[in-house]
C-alpha positions as CSV (number, residue, x, y, z in Angstrom):
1,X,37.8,-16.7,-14.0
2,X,38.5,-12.7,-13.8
3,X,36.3,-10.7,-11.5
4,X,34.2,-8.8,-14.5
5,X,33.6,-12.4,-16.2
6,X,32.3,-13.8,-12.0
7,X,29.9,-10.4,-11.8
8,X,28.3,-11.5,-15.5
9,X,27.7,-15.0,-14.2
10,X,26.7,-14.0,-10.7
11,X,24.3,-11.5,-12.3
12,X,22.9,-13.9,-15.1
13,X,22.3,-16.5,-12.3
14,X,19.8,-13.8,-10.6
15,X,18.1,-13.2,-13.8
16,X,17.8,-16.6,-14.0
17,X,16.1,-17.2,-10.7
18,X,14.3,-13.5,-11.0
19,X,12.6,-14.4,-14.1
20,X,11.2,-17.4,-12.5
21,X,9.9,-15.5,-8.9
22,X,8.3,-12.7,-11.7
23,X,6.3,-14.9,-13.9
24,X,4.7,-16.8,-10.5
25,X,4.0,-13.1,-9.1
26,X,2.4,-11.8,-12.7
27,X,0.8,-15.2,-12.7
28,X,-1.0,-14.9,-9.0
29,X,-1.7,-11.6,-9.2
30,X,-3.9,-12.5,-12.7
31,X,-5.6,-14.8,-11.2
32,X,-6.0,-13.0,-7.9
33,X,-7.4,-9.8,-9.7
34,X,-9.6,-12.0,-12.2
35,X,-11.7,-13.4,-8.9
36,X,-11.4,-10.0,-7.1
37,X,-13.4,-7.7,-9.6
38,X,-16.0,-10.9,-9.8
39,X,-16.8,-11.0,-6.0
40,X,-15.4,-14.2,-5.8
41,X,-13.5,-13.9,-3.0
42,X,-12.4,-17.2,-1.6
43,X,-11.1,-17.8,-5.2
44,X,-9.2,-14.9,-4.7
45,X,-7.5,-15.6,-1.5
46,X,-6.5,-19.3,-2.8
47,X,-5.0,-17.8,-6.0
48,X,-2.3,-16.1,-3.3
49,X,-1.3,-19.4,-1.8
50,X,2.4,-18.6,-1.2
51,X,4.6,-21.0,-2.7
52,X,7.0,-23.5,-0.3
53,X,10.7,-21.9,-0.1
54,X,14.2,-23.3,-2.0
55,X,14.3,-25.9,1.2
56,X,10.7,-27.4,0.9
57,X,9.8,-25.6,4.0
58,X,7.4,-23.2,4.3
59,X,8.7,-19.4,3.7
60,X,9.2,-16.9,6.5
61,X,6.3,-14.1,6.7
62,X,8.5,-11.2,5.2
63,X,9.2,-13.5,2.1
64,X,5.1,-14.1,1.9
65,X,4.2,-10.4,3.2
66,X,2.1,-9.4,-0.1
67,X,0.6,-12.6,-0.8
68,X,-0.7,-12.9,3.1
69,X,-1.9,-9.0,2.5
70,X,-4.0,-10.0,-0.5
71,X,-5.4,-13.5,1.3
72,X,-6.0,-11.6,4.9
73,X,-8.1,-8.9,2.9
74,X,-10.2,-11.2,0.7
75,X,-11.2,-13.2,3.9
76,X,-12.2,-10.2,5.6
77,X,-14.8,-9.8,2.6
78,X,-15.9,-13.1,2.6
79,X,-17.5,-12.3,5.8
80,X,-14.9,-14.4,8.1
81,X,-12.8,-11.4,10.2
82,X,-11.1,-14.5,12.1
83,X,-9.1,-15.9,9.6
84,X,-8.7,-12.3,8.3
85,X,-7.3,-11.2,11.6
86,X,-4.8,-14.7,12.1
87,X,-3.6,-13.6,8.3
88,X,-3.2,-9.8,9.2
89,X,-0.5,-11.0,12.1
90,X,1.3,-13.1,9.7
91,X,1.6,-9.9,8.1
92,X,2.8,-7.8,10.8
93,X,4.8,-10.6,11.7
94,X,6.6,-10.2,8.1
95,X,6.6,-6.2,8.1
96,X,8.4,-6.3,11.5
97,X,11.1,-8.8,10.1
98,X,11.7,-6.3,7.0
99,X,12.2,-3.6,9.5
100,X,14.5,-5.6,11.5
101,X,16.6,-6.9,9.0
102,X,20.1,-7.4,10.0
103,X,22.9,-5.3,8.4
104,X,24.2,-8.5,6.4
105,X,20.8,-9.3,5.1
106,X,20.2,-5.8,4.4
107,X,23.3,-5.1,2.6
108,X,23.0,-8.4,0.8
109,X,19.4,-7.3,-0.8
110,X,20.6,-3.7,-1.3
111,X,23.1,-5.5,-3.6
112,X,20.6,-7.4,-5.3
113,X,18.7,-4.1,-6.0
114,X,21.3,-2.6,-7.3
115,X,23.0,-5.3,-9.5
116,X,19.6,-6.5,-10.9
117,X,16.6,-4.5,-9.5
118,X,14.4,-3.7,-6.9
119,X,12.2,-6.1,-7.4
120,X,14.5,-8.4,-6.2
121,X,14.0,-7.4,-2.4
122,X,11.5,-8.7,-0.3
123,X,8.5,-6.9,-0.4
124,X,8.4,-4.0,1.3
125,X,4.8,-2.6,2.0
126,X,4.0,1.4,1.6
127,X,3.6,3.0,4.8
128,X,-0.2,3.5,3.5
129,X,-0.5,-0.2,3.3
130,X,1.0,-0.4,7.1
131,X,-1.5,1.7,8.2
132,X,-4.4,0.1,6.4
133,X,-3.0,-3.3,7.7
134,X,-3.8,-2.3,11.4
135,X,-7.4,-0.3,10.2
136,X,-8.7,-3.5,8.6
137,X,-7.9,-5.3,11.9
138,X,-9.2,-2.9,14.2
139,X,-12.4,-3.3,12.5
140,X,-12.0,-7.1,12.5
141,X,-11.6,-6.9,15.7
142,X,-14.7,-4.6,15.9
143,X,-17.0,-7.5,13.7
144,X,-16.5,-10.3,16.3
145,X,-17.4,-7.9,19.2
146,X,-13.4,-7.1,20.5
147,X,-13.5,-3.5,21.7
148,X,-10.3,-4.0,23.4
149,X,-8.0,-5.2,20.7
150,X,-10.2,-2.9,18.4
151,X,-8.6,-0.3,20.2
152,X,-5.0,-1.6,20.0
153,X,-5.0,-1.6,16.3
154,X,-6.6,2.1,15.3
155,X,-4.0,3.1,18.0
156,X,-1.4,1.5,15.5
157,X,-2.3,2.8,12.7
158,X,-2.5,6.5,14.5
159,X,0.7,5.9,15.3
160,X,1.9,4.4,12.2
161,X,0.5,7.8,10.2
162,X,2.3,10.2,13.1
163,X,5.5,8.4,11.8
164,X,5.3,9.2,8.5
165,X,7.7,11.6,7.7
166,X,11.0,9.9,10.2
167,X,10.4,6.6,8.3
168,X,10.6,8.6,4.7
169,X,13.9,10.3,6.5
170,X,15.0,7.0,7.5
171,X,15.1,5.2,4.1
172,X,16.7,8.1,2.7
173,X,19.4,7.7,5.2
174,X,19.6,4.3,4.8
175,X,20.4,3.9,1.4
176,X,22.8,6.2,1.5
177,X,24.7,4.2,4.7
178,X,24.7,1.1,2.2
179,X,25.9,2.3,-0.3
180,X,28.7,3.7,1.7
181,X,29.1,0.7,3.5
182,X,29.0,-1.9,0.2
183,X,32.2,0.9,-1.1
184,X,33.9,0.7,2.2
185,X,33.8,-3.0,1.9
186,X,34.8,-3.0,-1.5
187,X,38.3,-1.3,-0.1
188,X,38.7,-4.2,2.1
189,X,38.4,-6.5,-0.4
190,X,41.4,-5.1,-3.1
191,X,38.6,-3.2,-5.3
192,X,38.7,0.3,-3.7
193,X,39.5,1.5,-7.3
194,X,36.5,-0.2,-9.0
195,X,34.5,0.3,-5.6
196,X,35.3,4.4,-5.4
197,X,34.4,4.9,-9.4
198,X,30.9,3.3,-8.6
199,X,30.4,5.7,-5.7
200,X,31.3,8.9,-7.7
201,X,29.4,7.6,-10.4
202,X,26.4,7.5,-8.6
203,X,27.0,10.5,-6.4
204,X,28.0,12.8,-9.8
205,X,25.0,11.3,-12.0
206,X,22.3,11.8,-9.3
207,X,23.6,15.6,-9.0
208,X,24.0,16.4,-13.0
209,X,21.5,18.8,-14.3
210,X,21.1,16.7,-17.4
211,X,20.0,13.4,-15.6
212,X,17.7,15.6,-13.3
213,X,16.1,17.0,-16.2
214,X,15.4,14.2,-18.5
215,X,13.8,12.3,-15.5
216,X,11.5,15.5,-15.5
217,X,11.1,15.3,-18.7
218,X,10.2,11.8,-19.5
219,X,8.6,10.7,-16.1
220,X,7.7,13.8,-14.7
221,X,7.8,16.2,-11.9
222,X,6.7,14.5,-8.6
223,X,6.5,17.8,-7.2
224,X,3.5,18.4,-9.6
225,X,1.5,15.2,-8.2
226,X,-1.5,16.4,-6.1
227,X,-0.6,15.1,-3.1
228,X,-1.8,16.1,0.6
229,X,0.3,18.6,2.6
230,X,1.4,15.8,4.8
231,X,1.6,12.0,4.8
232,X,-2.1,10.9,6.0
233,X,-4.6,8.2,5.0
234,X,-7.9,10.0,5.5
235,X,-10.1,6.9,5.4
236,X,-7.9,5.6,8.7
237,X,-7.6,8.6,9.9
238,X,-11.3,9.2,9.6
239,X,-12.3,5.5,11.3
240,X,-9.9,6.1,14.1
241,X,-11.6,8.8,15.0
242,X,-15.0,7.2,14.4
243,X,-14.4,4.6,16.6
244,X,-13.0,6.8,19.7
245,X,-16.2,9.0,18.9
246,X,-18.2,6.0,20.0
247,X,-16.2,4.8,22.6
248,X,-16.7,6.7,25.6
249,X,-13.5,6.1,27.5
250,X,-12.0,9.1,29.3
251,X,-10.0,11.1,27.2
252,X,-11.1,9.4,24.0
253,X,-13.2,12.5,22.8
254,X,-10.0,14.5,22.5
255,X,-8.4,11.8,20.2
256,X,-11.5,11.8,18.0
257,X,-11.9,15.4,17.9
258,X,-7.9,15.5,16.5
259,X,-8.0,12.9,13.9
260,X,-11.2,14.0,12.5
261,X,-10.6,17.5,12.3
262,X,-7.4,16.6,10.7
263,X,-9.5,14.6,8.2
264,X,-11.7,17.3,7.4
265,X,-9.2,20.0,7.1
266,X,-7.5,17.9,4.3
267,X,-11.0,16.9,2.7
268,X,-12.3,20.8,2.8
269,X,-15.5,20.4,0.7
270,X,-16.8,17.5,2.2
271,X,-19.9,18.1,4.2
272,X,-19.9,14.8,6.3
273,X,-16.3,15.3,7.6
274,X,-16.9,18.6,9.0
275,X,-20.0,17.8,10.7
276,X,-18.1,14.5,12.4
277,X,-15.2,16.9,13.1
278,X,-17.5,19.8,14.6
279,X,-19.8,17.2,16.1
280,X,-16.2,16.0,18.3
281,X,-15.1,19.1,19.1
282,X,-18.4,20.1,20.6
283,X,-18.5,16.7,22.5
284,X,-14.4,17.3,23.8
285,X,-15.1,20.7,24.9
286,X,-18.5,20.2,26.9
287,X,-20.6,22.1,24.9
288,X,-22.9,19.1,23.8
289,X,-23.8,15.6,25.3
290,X,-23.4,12.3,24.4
291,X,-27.5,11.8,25.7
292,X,-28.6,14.4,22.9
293,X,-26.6,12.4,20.3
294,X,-29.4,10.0,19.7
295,X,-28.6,6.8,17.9
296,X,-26.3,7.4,15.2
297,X,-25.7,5.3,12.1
298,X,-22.6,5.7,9.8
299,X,-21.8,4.7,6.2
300,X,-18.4,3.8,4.9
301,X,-18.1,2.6,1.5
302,X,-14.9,1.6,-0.3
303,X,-15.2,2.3,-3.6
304,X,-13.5,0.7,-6.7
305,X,-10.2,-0.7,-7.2
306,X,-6.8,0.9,-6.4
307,X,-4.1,2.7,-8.4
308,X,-1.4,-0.1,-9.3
309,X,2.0,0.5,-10.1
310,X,3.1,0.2,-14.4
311,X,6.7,-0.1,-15.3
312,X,8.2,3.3,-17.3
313,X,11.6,2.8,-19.0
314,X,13.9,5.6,-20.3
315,X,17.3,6.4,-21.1
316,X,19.3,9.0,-18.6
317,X,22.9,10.1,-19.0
318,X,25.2,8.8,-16.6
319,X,29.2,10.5,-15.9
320,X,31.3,7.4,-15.3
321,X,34.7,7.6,-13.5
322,X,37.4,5.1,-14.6
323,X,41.0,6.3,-13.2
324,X,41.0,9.8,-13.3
325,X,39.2,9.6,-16.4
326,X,34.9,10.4,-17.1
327,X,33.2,8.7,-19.6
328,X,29.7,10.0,-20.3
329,X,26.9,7.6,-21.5
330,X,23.5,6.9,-21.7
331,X,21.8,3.9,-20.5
332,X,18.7,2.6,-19.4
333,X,16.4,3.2,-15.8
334,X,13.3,1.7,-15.1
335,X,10.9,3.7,-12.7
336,X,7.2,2.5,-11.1
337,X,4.8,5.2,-12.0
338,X,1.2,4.4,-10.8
339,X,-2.0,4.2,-13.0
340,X,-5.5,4.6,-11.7
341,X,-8.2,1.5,-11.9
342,X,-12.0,2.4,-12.5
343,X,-14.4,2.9,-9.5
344,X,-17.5,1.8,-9.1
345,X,-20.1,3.8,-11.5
346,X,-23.3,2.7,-10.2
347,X,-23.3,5.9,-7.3
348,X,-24.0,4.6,-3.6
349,X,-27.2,6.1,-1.8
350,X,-28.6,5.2,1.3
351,X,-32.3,5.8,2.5
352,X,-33.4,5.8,5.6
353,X,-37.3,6.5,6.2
354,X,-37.1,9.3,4.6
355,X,-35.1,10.7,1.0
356,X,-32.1,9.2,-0.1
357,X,-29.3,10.7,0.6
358,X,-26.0,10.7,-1.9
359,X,-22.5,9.6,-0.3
360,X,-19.6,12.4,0.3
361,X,-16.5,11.1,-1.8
362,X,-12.9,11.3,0.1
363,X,-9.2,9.7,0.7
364,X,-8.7,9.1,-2.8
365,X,-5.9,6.3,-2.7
366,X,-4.1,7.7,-5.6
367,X,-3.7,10.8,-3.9
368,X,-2.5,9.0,-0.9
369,X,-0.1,7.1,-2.9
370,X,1.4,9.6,-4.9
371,X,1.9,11.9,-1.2
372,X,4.6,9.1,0.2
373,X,5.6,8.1,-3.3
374,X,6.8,12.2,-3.2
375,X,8.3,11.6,-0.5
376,X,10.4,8.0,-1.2
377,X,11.2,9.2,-5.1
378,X,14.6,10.3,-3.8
379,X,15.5,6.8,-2.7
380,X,13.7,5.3,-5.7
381,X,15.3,7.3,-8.2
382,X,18.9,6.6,-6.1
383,X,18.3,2.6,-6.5
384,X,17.7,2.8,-10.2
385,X,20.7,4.8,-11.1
386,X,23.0,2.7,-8.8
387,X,21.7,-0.3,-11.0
388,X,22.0,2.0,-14.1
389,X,25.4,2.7,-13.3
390,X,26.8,-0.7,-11.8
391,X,25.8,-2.2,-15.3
392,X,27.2,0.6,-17.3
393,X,30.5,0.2,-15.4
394,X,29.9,-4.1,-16.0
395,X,29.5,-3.5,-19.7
396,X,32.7,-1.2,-19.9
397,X,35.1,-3.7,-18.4
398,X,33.7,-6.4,-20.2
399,X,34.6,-5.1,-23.2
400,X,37.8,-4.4,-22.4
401,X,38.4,-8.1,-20.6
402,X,36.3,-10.2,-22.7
403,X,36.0,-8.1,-26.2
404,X,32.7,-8.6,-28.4
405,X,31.5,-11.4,-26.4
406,X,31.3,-9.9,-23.2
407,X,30.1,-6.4,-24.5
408,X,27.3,-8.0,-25.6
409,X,26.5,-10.1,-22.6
410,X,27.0,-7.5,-20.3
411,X,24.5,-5.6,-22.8
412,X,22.0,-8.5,-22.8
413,X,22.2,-9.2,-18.9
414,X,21.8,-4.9,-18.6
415,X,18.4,-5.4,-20.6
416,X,16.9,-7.8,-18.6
417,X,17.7,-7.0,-14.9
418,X,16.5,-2.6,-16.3
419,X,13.1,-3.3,-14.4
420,X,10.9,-1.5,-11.9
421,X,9.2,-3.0,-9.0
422,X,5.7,-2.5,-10.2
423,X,4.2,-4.9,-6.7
424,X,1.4,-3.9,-4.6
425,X,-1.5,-4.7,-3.0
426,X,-4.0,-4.5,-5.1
427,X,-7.1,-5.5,-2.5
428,X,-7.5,-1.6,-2.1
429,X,-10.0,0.7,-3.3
430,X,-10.0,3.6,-5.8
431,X,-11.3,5.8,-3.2
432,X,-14.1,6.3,0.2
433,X,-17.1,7.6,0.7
434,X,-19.3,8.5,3.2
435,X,-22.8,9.4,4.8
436,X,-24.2,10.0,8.1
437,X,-27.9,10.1,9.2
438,X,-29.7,9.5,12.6
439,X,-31.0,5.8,13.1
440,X,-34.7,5.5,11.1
441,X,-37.7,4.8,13.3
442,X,-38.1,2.1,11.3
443,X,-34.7,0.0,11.8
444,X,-34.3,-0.2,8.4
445,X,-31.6,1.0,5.8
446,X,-32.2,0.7,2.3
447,X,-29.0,0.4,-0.1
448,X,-29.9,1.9,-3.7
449,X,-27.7,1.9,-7.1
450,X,-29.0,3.9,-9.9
451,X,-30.6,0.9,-11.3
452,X,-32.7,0.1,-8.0
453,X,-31.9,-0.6,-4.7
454,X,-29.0,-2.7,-4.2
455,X,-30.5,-4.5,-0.6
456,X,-32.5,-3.6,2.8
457,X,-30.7,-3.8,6.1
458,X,-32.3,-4.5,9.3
459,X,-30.0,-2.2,11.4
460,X,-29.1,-4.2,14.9
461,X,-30.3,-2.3,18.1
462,X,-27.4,-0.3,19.0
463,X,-26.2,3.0,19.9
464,X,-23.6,3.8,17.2
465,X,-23.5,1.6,14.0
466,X,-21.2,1.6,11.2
467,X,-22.5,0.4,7.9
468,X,-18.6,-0.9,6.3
469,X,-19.3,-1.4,2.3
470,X,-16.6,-2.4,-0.1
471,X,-17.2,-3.2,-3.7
472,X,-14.5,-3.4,-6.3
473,X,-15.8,-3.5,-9.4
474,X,-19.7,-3.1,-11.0
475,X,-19.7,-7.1,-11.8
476,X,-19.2,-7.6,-8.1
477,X,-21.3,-7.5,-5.0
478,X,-21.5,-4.7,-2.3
479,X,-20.2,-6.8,0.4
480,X,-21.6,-4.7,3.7
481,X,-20.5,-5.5,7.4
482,X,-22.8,-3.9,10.3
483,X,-20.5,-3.2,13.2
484,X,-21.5,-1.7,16.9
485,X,-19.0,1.1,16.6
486,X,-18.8,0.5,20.2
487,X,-17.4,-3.1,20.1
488,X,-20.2,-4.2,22.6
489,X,-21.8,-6.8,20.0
490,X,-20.8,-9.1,17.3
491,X,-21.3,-7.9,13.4
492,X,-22.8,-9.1,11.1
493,X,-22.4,-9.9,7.0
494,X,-23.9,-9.6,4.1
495,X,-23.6,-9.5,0.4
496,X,-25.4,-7.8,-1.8
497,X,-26.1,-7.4,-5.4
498,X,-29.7,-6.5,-5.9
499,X,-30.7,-10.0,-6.4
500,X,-32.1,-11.6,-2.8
501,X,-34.1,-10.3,0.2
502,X,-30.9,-8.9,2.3
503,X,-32.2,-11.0,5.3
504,X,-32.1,-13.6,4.0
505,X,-27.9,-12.9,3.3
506,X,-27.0,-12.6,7.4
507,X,-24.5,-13.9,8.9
508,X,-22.5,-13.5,12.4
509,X,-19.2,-12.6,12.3
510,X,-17.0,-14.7,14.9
C-alpha cells in the first residue's frame, strides 16, 4: 500500500472512531442541558457520567475533564459543595495532565488536529474556565466553613487570571514548535519533500492577503469583538476580592483593594463595584475601620446561561507548493464562533427592611470569552488551515496515485474531518449581578421577581454574609447558598422558586 492510499485509511479510521466520541458528546450534552435549564440538577450531573475507556478501565481525568466540569458544578447547586469539591480536583487533576503532556503525546494529538480536527484533542478548558474552576471551589470551600483552603483556591484563580497573557504567548509558540517539529520528523522519515510543501503551505496561506481577508469577511474581525482591555474574569476577580475584604489577615486589605479596583475600573458604570473598590481602599490605607463597617451582607447572582460555541464553515484559498511548483485552491475551514443563550428575564431584587433595591449587572461571560478567544484566534485559525491544507495536499496526490477513486475519497474523508471544536462548559452563566446593603434589623432578606417575591431568607448571625444565587433559566429555581464571607461557619442551601416558605428549604452544607 503507497503512502497517500495508508494516510486515506489512517484518516478514515479516525473519522470512524470521531464520529462515534461526537454523537456520545452531542448526546450528553442534550441531555445534560435539558435537566440544567429545568433545575434538575442531579439529573444533570448523571447525564455526564463519563464513559469507561477502549480497555474497560476507567479513563484518566484529562480524557473526562469537561464531563467532571459539568458534574462538579451541578453538585455544587444541588446544595452538596463536598462532592462538588472531590469532582473539581478530578478536574484539576485532568487540566494539570493536559498541561503536562509529553512531547510524544503532544505531537501525536497536534497530528490528529491537524489531519482531522480539533475536536479530536482532549479537551482543553479556556483559561476562563480555569479560573472559574478554582472560584467555585473557593466558595465550596467557603459553604462547609474552610477558610483556609478557601483561601488557597481565590489565590489560584488570582493567579491563574495574572497569567493570562504568557499562556496565550505560550500556545502561540507552541503550535508553531509542532508544526516544526512534525516537518523535521518528516525529513527523518524520507518525506522531507512532501513534509517541506506542507510547511510552506501553511506558512504562505496564513500570510496571503486573500485568505486574511475572506476570514474577515465571512467570520469576522476579532478585533471588532467588545472585549476587555486585558484578560480578566470580573465575577472572580470581584469574589477574590470579596473574600480578602472579609478576611482580616495582615496584608489582605491590600489584595482586596487591587482586585476590586481592577474590577470596577473595567465595569465603569457600575455603582456597587466602585463603592466595594472605594470602601477597600479606604480600609488598606487607614482612613476607615473595620468597627464602623457594621454587618455587611452581599448579593451575587449568576444570571442565565452561557454563550456556547456553534460551528461556522467557509471556503478560504489556500497556495499549495508541489516541487517548485504553486497550485492555488480553495477548500474548506471550519471555525467555532460563539452564540449567546437567554438570561434570566424575571429581574432580581432584594429587600431588606426597607425598599427594594435592583441588582447592578457585570462580567458578561460573552465578553469574557470573546477577550481570550481574541487572543487564541491566531492559533485557532493556524490549526484549521493546517487541516485545510494537509487535506488539500491528500486530495491532490490521490488523484494522481489512485485516479477518480481516490479523488473522491480523499474529497469525502476532507468533508467529514472540516469540523470545528464547538465543546464547552455550558454550566456557566450569561452574566453577574450584584447588590450590597447593611444587614436589616430584622434578619431578614426578602428575594423578589417581578411576579412576587421569589423567597425570605433568615440571614445567619454573622459579620459579613454573601447571598451566592445562580439560576439558569426562568423554568428553573433560584438556587441561593448563605456563606460567612469569613469562612468561620458552615453555609447553608436553599432553593427557591416562589412556591414554599424559604425555611422550610434549609439545609447545612458539609
Amino acid at each position: 500500500m503507497n503512502r497517500t492510499a495508508m494516510s486515506l485509511a489512517a484518516t478514515a479510521l479516525a473519522v470512524a472512531l470521531s464520529g462515534c466520541s461526537s454523537y456520545q458528546q452531542r448526546s450528553q450534552m442534550d441531555d445534560f442541558n435539558a435537566a440544567w435549564v429545568q433545575g434538575d440538577y442531579h439529573a444533570a450531573a448523571a447525564a455526564m457520567e463519563p464513559g469507561l475507556g477502549l480497555t474497560g478501565k476507567t479513563k484518566d481525568e484529562d480524557k473526562r475533564l469537561l464531563e467532571l466540569l459539568h458534574q462538579a458544578e451541578a453538585h455544587r447547586l444541588a446544595g452538596d459543595p463536598a462532592t462538588a469539591i472531590a469532582l473539581y480536583d478530578q478536574a484539576e487533576t485532568g487540566m494539570k495532565l493536559d498541561e503536562t503532556t509529553g512531547l510524544a503525546a503532544g505531537l501525536l494529538e497536534n497530528g490528529l488536529a491537524v489531519l482531522v480536527n480539533d475536536a479530536e484533542r482532549d479537551y482543553t478548558p479556556m483559561l476562563a474556565e480555569t479560573v472559574l474552576v478554582n472560584t467555585y471551589k473557593g466558595l465550596a470551600f467557603l459553604q462547609q466553613g474552610n477558610a483556609e483552603y478557601a483561601r488557597i483556591e481565590f489565590h489560584r484563580a488570582d493567579d491563574r487570571t495574572r497569567r493570562a497573557v504568557e499562556s496565550f504567548a505560550e500556545e502561540i509558540a507552541a503550535q508553531r514548535e509542532n508544526l516544526a517539529k512534525e516537518t523535521a520528523e518528516g525529513a527523518d522519515e524520507g518525506a522531507g519533500e512532501d513534509a517541506g510543501a506542507k510547511q510552506r503551505t501553511i506558512r504562505q496561506s496564513l500570510a496571503s492577503d486573500a485568505l486574511q481577508e475572506t476570514v474577515a469577511s465571512q467570520y469576522g474581525e476579532p478585533s471588532g469583538w467588545s472585549v476587555y482591555p486585558e484578560f480578566i474574569v470580573p465575577s472572580a476577580t470581584y469574589l477574590h476580592g470579596l473574600h480578602f475584604l472579609a478576611s482580616g489577615q495582615s496584608g489582605d486589605l491590600d489584595r482586596a483593594a487591587t482586585s476590586l479596583s481592577r474590577v470596577a475600573e473595567m465595569t465603569p458604570n457600575n455603582p456597587v463595584l466602585a463603592a466595594d473598590a472605594a470602601l477597600a481602599e479606604s480600609l488598606a490605607e487607614g482612613r476607615r475601620s473595620r468597627g464602623a463597617l457594621g454587618e455587611r451582607v452581599w448579593v451575587v447572582y449568576e444570571n442565565g446561561l452561557g454563550p456556547v460555541a456553534e460551528e461556522q464553515r467557509f471556503d478560504v484559498p489556500l497556495v499549495l507548493f508541489h516541487g517548485n511548483t504553486t497550485t492555488p485552491a480553495y477548500t474548506g475551514i471550519a471555525l467555532p464562533r460563539y452564540a449567546e443563550r437567554p438570561a434570566v428575564r424575571d429581574t432580581l431584587r432584594v429587600r431588606g427592611d426597607g425598599e427594594a433595591q435592583a441588582l447592578s449587572p457585570f462580567s458578561p461571560m460573552g465578553k469574557v470569552v470573546h477577550t481570550e478567544m481574541q487572543a487564541r484566534f491566531p492559533a485557532v485559525l493556524g490549526r484549521a488551515v493546517a487541516s485545510a491544507a494537509l487535506k488539500a495536499l491528500m486530495q491532490n496526490a490521490a488523484a494522481e496515485e489512485l485516479g477518480v477513486a481516490g479523488q473522491l475519497g480523499s474529497a469525502l474523508v476532507a468533508a467529514a474531518t472540516t469540523r470545528a471544536d464547538v465543546r464547552s462548559w455550558q454550566a456557566l452563566p450569561d452574566h453577574w449581578e450584584v447588590a450590597r446593603l447593611a444587614r436589616p434589623a430584622s434578619g431578614r432578606l426578602t428575594l423578589e421577581g417581578d411576579t412576587g417575591p421569589l423567597g425570605e431568607l433568615t440571614l445567619p448571625d454573622w459579620r459579613y454574609t454573601l447571598v451566592y444565587v445562580k439560576r439558569p433559566s426562568d423554568q428553573s429555581p433560584a438556587e441561593v447558598s448563605l456563606i460567612d464571607l469569613q469562612g468561620r461557619q458552615p453555609g447553608r442551601h436553599l432553593s427557591l422558586d416562589g412556591q414554599a416558605d424559604a425555611d422550610a428549604l434549609v439545609a447545612d452544607a458539609s
